[in-house]
C-alpha positions in Angstrom: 4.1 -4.0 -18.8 4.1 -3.9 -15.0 4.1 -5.9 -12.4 3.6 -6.0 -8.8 4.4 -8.3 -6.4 3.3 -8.3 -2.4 5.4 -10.0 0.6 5.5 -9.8 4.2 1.9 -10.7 5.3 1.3 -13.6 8.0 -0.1 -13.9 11.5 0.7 -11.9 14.0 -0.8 -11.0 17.4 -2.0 -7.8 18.6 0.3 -4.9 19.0 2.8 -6.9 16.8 3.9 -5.3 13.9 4.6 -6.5 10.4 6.2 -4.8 7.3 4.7 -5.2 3.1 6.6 -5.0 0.5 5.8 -4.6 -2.6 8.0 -4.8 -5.7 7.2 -3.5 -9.2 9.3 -4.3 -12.5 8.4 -3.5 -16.1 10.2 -1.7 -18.6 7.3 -0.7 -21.2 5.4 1.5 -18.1 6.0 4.5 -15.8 4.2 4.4 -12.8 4.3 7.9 -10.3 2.5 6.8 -7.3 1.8 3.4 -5.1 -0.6 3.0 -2.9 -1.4 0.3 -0.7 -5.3 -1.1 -0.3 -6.7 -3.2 2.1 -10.1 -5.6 1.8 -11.6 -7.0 4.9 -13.9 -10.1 5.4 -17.4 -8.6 4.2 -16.0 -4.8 3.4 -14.8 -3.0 0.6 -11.5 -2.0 -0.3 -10.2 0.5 1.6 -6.9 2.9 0.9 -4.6 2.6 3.6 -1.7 4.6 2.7 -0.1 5.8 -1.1 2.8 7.8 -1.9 4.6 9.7 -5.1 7.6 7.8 -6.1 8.4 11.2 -8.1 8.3 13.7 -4.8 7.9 11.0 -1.8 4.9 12.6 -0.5 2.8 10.6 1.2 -0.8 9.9 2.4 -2.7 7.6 4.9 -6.4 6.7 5.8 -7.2 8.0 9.2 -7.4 4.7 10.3 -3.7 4.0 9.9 -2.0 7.5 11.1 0.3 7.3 13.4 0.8 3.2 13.4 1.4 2.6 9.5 4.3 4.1 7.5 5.1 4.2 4.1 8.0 4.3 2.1 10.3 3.6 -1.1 13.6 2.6 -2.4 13.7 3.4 -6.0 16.2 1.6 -6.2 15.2 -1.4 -5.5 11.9 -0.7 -7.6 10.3 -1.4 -3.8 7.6 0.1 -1.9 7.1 -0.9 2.2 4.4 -0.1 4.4 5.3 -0.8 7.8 3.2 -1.8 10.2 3.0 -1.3 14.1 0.7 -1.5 16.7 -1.4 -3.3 14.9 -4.8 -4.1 15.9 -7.4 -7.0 14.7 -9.2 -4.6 12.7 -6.4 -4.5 10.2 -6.9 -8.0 9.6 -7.0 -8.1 5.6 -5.9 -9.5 2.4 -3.4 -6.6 1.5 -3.0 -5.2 -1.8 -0.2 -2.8 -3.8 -1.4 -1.0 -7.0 0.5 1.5 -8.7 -0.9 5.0 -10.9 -0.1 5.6 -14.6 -0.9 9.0 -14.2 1.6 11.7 -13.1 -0.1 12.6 -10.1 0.3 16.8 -8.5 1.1 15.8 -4.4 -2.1 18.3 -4.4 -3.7 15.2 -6.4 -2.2 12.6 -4.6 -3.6 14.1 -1.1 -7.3 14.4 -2.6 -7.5 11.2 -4.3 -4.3 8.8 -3.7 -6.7 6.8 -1.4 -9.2 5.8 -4.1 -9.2 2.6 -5.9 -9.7 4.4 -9.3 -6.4 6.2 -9.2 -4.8 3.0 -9.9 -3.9 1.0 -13.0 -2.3 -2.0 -11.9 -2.8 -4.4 -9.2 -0.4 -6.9 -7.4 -2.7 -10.5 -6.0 -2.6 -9.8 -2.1 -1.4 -10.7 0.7 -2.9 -11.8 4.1 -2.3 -9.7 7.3 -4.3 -11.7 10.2 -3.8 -10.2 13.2 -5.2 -12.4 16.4 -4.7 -13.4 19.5 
């Protein structure tokens, strides 16, 4: 089994910044990438950032570059994406999912952003940025 489990969402203002975490634990399942999704009032879900927990490579909606990071502590079993200069826009319910499948970083780049990469799903968490 796996499990994943979102934190760091709340209110902020504009420009503010805020970081996710998201922490997995299971013993009976591998997972080699995480990406982080995002669904807005009235849109679809949208891939924000992802990235191999085997080679670290990374990935990030245009959206995003250059104001989100991600990251991981394997240690910890913990994925962040942190977020600054954030802008209204990103106001969404925030979600974590992690891949089964060994993803190539060639992979990863083409299709590490799509919700059908991913297996397993954490519940959300709400980002609300406002004045």
């Amino acid at each position: 089994q796996l499990q994943l489990v979102e934190s760091g969402g709340g209110l902020v203002q504009p420009g503010g910044s805020l970081r996710l975490s998201c922490a997995t634990s299971g013993f009976t399942l591998d997972y080699y990438a995480i990406g982080w999704f995002r669904r807005a009032p009235g849109k679809e879900r949208e891939g924000v950032s992802c990235i191999s927990t085997i080679s670290g490579s990374t990935n990030y909606a245009d959206s995003v570059k250059g104001r989100f990071t991600i990251s991981r502590d394997n240690a910890k079993n913990t994925v962040y994406l942190q977020m600054n200069s954030l802008k209204p826009e990103d106001t969404a319910v925030y979600y974590c999912a992690a891949a089964t499948i060994n993803y190539s970083d060639y992979e990863l780049g083409r299709a590490g952003l799509r919700t059908l990469a991913y297996d397993y799903w954490g519940q959300g968490t709400q980002v609300t940025v406002s004045s």
